[in-house]
C-alpha positions in Angstrom: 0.0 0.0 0.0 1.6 3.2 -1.0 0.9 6.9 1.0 1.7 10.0 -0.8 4.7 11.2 1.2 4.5 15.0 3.1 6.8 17.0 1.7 9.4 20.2 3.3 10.0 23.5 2.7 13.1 25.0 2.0 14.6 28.0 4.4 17.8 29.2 4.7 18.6 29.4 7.7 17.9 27.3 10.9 16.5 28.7 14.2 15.8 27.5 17.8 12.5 27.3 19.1 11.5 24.6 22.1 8.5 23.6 19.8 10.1 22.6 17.2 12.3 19.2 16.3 15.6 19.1 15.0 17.1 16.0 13.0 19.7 15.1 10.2 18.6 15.7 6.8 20.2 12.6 5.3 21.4 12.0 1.9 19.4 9.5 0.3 16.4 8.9 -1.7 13.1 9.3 0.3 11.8 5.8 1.1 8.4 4.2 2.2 8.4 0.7 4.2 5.2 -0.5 4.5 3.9 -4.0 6.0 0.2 -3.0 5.1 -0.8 -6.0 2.2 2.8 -7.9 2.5 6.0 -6.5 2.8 6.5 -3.1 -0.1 9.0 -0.3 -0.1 8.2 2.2 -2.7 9.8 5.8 -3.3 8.3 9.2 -2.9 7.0 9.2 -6.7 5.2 5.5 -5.7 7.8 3.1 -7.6 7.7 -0.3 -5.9 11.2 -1.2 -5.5 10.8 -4.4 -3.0 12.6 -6.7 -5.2 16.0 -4.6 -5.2 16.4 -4.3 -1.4 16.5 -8.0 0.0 18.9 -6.9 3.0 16.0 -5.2 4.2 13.7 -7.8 4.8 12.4 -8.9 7.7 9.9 -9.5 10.2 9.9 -7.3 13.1 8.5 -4.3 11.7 4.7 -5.0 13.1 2.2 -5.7 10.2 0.2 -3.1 9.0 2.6 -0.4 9.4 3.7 2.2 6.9 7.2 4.1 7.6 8.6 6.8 6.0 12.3 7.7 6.3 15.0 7.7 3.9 17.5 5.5 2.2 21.0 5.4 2.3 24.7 4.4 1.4 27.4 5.2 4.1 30.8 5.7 3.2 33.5 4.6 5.1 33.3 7.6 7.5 29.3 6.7 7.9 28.4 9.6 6.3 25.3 9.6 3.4 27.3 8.6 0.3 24.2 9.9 -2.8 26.4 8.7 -5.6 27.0 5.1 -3.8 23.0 4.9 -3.2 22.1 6.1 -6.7 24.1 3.3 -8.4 22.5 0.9 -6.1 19.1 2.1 -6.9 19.5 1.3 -10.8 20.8 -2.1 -10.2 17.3 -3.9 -10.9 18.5 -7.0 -12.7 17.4 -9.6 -10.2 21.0 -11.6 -11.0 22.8 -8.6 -9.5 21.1 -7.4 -7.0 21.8 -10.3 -3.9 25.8 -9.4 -4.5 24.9 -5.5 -4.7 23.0 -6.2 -1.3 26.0 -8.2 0.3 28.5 -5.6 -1.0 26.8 -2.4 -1.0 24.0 -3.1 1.3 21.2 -0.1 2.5 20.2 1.3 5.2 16.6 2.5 5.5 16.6 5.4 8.1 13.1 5.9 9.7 12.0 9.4 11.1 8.1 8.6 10.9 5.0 6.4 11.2 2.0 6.6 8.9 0.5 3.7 9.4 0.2 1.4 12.8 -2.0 -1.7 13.3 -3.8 -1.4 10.1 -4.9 2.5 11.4 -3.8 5.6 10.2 -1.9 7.5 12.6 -1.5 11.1 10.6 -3.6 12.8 12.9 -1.5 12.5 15.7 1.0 15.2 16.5 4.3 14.6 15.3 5.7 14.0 19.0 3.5 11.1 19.6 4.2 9.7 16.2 8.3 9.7 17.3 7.5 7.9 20.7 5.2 5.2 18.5 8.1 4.3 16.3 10.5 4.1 19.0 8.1 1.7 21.0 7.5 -0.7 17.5 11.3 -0.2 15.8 13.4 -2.7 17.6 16.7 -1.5 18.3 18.9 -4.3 17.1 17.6 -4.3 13.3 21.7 -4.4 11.4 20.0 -2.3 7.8 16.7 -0.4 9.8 17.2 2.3 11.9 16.1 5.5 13.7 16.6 9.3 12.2 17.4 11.0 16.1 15.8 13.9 17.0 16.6 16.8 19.5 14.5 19.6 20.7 15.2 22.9 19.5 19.0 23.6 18.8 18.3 24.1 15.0 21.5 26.2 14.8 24.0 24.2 16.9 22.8 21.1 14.6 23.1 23.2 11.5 26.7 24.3 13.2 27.4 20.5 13.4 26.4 19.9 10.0 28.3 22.4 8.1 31.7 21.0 10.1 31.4 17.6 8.8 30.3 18.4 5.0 26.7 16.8 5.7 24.0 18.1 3.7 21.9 20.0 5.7 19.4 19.5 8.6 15.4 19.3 9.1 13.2 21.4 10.9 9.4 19.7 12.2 7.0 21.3 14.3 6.5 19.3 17.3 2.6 19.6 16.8 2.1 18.3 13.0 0.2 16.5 12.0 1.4 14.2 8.9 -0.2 15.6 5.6 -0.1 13.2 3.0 1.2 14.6 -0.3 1.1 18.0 1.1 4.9 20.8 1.1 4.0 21.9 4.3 5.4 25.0 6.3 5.9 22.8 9.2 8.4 20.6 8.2 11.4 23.2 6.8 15.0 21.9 5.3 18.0 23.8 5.4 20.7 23.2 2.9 24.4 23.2 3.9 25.0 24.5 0.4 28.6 25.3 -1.0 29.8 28.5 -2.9 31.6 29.3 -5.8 32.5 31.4 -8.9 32.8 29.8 -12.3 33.0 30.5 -15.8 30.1 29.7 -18.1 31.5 27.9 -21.3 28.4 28.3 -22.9 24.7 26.6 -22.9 22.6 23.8 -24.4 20.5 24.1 -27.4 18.1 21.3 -27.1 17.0 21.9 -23.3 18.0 24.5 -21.4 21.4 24.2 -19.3 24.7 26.4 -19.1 28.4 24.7 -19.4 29.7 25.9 -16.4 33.8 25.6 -16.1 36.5 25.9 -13.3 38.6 28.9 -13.4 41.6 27.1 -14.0 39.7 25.4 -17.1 38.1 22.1 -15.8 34.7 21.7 -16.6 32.1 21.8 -13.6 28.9 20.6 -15.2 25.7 21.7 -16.3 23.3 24.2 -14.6 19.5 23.8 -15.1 18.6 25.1 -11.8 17.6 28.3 -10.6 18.5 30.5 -13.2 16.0 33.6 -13.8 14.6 34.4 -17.4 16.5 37.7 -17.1 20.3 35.9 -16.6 19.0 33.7 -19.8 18.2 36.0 -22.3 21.5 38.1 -21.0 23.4 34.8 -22.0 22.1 34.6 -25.3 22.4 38.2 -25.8 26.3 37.6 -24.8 26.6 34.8 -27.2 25.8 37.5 -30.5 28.3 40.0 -29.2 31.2 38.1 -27.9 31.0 35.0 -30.9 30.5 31.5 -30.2 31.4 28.2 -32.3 28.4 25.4 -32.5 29.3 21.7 -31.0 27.0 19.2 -31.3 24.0 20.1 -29.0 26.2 23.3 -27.5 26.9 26.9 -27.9 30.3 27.6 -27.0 31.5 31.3 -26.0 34.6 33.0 -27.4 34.5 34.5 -24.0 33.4 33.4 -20.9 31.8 35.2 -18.4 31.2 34.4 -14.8 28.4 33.6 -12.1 28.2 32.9 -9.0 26.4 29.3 -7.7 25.6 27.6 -4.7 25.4 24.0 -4.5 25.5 21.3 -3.0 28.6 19.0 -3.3 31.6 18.1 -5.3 31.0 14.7 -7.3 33.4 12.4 -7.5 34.1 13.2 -10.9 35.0 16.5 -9.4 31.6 18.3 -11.2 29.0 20.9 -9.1 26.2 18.6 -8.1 23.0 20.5 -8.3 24.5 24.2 -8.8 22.0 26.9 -8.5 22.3 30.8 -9.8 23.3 33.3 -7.3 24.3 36.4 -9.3 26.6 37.1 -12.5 30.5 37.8 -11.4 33.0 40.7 -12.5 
């Protein structure tokens, strides 16, 4: 049985307030476990994916239960590797998939309770709905576990969080209720984005993206995110005074001017995952 999933906010910056919960926001793809008709784990967009995920079979999650949490890959410092868990999620040939659970197995990280006893549980304020899963979430599970929660201390957490490169933390209103499908303003994320200032190389003809590169000449990816219609038509307009050279499906500049981005990591290919435009650079 799949549940629409609630859904955050974004802010930029955390806060303290005793009514509110702090937790990790962890690197992953958001993940449903639910017991309701059988054993199912979907995603957020309602893709049943129970066959890829054998390591997290078992029965002591109660039946008729629906979790929601998130799925992840640690590294070998236990922090959220995306990359790692990405690759895992796209092995779906049923040959593959026991050694990609014995070698790269999952971790499914539960921070809610939809569903208990065959009885939806939504109406209940948030705070009841963390002491419920700790009462039915045994503690000795090796791939299912608990997201923690503190009260308050938004920006110590955040503090924390921007220390060890982690990727940002969650913000939930102690009274919530859990609505189903629904972006709501009382569950708020704040991204522990990165800053820099690149070059952009040039853009995509056939859907819109800009080449972003390095300053010292190494490309950094593509941008599709956040850029105003404004800072697009400027580019284009740059592209008939400066001169440009056609490649393939790309415009490239003669020369290059520069932006600033936020986002979110470094890949391991060494490219800007997820950059975002801030403002154009001198």
């Amino acid at each position: 049985m799949f549940i629409s999933p609630m859904l955050l906010h974004k802010v930029d910056s955390p806060f303290d307030d005793a009514g509110w919960l702090s937790e990790l926001k962890l690197d992953g793809i958001r993940f449903l476990y639910s017991t309701m008709n059988g054993l199912n784990f979907y995603t957020r967009h309602e893709n049943e994916v129970t066959e890829r995920f054998p390591e997290l079979v078992t029965d002591q999650i109660p039946k008729d239960t629906i979790l929601d949490g998130e799925l992840i890959i640690a590294d070998e410092f236990g922090k959220p590797d995306f990359e790692e868990m990405m690759s895992r999620f796209q092995v779906s040939s049923p040959r593959r998939i026991p050694t990609m659970a014995r070698i790269k197995p999952v971790t499914f990280c539960a921070f809610d309770v939809v569903y208990y006893k065959g009885k939806k549980v939504n109406h209940l304020p948030l705070s009841d709905r963390k002491e419920l899963l700790n009462k039915l979430l045994p503690e000795n599970l090796p791939r299912i576990t608990k997201v923690p929660s503190v009260t308050g201390n938004g920006k110590a957490l955040f503090e924390l969080v921007k220390q060890q490169n982690l990727e940002g933390i969650v913000l939930k209103k102690k009274d919530s209720r859990y609505e189903h499908g629904k972006r709501s303003q009382k569950w708020l994320k704040v991204i522990n984005y990165q800053y820099a200032t690149v070059e952009i190389a040039g853009f995509r003809k056939s859907v819109f993206g800009w080449l972003l590169r390095f300053p010292d000449g190494k490309p950094a990816g593509i941008m599709e995110l956040g850029v105003p219609n404004e800072a697009r038509k400027a580019v284009y307009q740059l592209a008939k005074s400066v001169g440009c050279k056609e490649v393939n499906d790309y415009v490239i500049f003669n020369e290059l001017p520069k932006c600033k981005v936020k986002y979110r990591e470094l890949t391991k290919a060494g490219y800007l995952r997820l950059p975002s435009f801030i403002e154009f650079a001198c």
